[in-house]
FIVOMAR-441734 format. One line per 5 residues: number of its first residue (from 1); their letters; for each residue x, y, z of C-alpha. Coordinates in pm, whole numbers, plus 50000, padded with zeros to 5 digits. Example, Ala and Ser with C-alpha at 12.3 -4.5 7.8 and 13.67 -1.06 7.14 Angstrom:
2
1) AS) 51230,49550,50780  51367,49894,50714;
END
This chain:
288
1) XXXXX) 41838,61322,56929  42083,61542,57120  41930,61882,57249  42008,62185,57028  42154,61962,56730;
6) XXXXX) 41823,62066,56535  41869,62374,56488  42277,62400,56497  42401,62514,56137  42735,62353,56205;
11) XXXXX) 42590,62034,56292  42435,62013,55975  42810,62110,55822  42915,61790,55964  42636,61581,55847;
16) XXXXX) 42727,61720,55499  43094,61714,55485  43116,61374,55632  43376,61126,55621  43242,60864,55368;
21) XXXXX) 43536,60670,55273  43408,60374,55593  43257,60088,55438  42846,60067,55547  42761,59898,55811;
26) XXXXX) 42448,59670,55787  42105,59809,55906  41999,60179,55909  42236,60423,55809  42240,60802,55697;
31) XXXXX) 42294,60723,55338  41976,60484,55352  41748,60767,55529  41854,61032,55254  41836,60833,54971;
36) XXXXX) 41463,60696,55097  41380,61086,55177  41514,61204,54765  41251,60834,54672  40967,61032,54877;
41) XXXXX) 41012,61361,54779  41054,61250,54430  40697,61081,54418  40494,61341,54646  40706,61649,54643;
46) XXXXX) 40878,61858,54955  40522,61891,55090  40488,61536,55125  40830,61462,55291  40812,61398,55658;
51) XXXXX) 41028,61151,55866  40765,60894,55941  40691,60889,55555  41068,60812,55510  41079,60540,55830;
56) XXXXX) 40769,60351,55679  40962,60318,55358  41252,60195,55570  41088,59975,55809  41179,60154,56090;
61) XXXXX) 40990,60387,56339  41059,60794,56329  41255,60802,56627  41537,60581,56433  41592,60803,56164;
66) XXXXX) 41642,61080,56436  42029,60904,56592  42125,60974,56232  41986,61302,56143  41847,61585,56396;
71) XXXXX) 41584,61667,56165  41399,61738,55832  41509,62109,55787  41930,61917,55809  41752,61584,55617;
76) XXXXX) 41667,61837,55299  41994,61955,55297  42176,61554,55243  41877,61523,55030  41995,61851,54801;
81) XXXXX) 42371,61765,54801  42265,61380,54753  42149,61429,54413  42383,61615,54291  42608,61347,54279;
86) XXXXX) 42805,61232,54001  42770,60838,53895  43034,60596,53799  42844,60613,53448  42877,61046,53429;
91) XXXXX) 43119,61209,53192  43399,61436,53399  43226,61756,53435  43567,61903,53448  43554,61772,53026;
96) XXXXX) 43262,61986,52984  43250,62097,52592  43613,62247,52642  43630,62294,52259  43322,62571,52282;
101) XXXXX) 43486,62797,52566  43328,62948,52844  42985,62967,52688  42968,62606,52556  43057,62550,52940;
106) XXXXX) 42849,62744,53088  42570,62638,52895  42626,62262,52936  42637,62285,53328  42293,62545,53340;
111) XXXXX) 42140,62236,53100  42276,61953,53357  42099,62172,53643  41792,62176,53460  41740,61856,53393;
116) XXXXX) 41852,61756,53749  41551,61966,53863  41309,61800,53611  41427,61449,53790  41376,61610,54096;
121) XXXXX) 41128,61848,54089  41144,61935,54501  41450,62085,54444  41285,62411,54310  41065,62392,54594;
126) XXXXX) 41361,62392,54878  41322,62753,55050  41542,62995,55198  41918,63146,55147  42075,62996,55442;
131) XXXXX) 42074,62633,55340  42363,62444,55405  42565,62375,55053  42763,62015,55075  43055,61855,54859;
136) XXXXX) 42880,61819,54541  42644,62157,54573  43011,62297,54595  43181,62114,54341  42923,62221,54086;
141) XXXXX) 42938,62575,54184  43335,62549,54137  43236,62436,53801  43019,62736,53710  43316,62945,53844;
146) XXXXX) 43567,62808,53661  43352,62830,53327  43362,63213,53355  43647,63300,53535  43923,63320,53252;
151) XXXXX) 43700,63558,53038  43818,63877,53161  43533,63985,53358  43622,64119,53753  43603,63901,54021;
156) XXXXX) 43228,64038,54122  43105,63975,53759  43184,63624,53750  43007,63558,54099  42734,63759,53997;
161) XXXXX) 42711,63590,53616  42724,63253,53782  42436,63347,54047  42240,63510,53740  42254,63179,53563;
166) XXXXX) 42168,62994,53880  41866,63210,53954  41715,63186,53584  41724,62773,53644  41578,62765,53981;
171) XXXXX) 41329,62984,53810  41201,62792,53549  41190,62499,53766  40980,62678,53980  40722,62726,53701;
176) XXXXX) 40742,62355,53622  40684,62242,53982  40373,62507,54010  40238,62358,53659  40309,61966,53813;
181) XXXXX) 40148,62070,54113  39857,62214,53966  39805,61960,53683  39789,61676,53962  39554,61826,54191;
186) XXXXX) 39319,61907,53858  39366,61624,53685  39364,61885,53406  39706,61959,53161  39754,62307,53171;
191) XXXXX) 39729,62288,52776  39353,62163,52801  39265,62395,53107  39371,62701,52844  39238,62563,52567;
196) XXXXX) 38869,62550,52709  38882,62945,52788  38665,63055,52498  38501,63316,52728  38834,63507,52785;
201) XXXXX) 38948,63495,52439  38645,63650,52318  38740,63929,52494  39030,63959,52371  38999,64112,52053;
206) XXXXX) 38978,64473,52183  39380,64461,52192  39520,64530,51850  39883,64354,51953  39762,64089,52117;
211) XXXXX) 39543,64045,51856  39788,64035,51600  40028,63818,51761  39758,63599,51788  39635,63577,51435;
216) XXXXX) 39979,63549,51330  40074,63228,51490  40265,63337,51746  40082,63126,52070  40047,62818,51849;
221) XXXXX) 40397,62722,51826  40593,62906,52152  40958,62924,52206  41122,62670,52456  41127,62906,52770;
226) XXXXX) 41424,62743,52894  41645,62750,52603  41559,63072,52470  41578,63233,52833  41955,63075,52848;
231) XXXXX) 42023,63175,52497  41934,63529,52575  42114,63555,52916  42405,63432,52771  42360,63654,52480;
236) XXXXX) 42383,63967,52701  42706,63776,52932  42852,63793,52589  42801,64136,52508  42932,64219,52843;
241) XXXXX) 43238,64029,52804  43337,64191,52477  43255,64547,52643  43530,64425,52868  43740,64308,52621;
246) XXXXX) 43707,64641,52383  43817,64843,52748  44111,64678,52809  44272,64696,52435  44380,64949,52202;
251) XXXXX) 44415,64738,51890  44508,64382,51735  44891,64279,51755  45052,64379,51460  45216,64028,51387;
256) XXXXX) 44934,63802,51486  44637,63964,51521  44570,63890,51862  44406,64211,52115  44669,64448,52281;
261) XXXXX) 44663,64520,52625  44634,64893,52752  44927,65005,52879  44876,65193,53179  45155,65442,53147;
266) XXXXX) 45376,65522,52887  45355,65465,52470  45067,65227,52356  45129,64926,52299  45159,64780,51920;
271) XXXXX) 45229,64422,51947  45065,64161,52194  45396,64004,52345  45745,64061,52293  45767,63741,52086;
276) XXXXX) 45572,63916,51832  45766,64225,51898  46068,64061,51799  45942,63919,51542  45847,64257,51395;
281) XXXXX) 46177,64404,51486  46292,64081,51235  46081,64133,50974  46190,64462,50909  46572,64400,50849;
286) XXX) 46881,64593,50928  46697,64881,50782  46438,64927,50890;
END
């Protein structure tokens, strides 16, 4: 391992943004390491990846895994951008429900995040905000983009709808990895572990709402936290995309119906585009 490479950030740039279009060559290679580190870290989670873990799954020793990558901090990183991946098999993600607009989009791509974090559970338990992002991690961001970027919302709002979205995924992942985790160690599901607290819950009866709830049914059958949390984010990215909408018009086109800009000087505006301004000026005749 060259000196330094470890920690270098652009080193790990050029691990990522690699040229892959060589055929393999026989023996050890980087794709081989990564793809053994995503089969460890998939069976014993982040805290169970180290590089002699991944060279006894290759047959190799530790120091052979380190002329291909400097480390594990860089080796998480190929591992991230490695799964996110499309497959021969995988629909265009370009194609993504284009007949239901930016939220049937947006929507589609949050689901395909969440289920690659169920796959790969680790994922939600990679830390820090400086990690490298490679090809794909930037491809699918470019996808989130581009589902929200024709709505009318500023530049700022997009980025910061898209990281919104992001955030809410990573966070229910995180709850599913800290359930896994816990349900492993136990040996208990957390539905079992809850449902042998009789000693809290009769305690519980001092609290009229919770109470209430309670009696009415509302624990017995809960809400998909990951559906209704996206529902309801998107919900309020709606409402915030029609409060943009409703400050940038006056009124629907005369002809067709369709909102009116603001103008930002002169007369308002009464028709959408000349096109249906001259077909207005039509419509009325010689005299009118």
């Amino acid at each position: 391992m060259e000196k330094g490479k470890a920690g270098d950030p652009d080193h790990g740039i050029e691990l990522l943004w690699r040229d892959e279009g060589t055929a393999p060559r026989p023996g050890l290679s980087l794709d081989r390491v990564v793809q053994a580190a995503v089969e460890v870290a998939d069976a014993e989670g982040l805290e169970g990846l180290s590089m002699r873990k991944v060279a006894d799954r290759l047959g190799f020793t530790s120091m052979s895994l380190y002329r291909h990558v400097p480390g594990r901090d860089q080796l998480v990183d190929l591992m991230c951008d490695a799964v996110q991946g499309r497959t021969a098999g995988d629909p265009p993600l370009d194609d993504v429900a284009p007949i239901d607009g930016w939220r049937g989009r947006l929507a589609a791509l949050a689901r395909e995040g969440w289920e690659l974090r169920r796959r790969h559970p680790w994922l939600a338990e990679v830390p820090g905000t400086r990690r490298m992002p490679g090809p794909n991690g930037v491809a699918h961001y470019e996808r989130l983009l581009s589902a929200v970027a024709g709505t009318g919302l500023a530049p700022t709002e997009v980025i910061a709808v898209v990281g919104l979205v992001g955030r809410f995924v990573d966070a229910e992942a995180t709850r599913l990895v800290e359930v896994t985790r816990t349900e492993r160690r136990s040996g208990v599901t957390e539905q079992d572990w809850w449902g042998a607290r009789d000693a809290l819950y009769a305690r519980l009866d001092r609290y009229p709402t919770l109470s209430s709830l309670w009696s009415a049914g509302g624990f017995d059958e809960p809400e998909d936290s990951f559906e209704f949390g996206l529902r309801t984010v998107l919900d309020g990215v709606e409402a915030l995309i029609q409060r943009r909408r409703d400050e940038t018009s006056d009124e629907s086109c005369r002809v067709c119906g369709n909102p009116v800009r603001r103008a930002a000087t002169g007369r308002p505006r009464t028709y959408c585009s000349r096109a249906c301004r001259q077909r207005a000026y039509r419509q009325r005749g010689p005299d009118g």
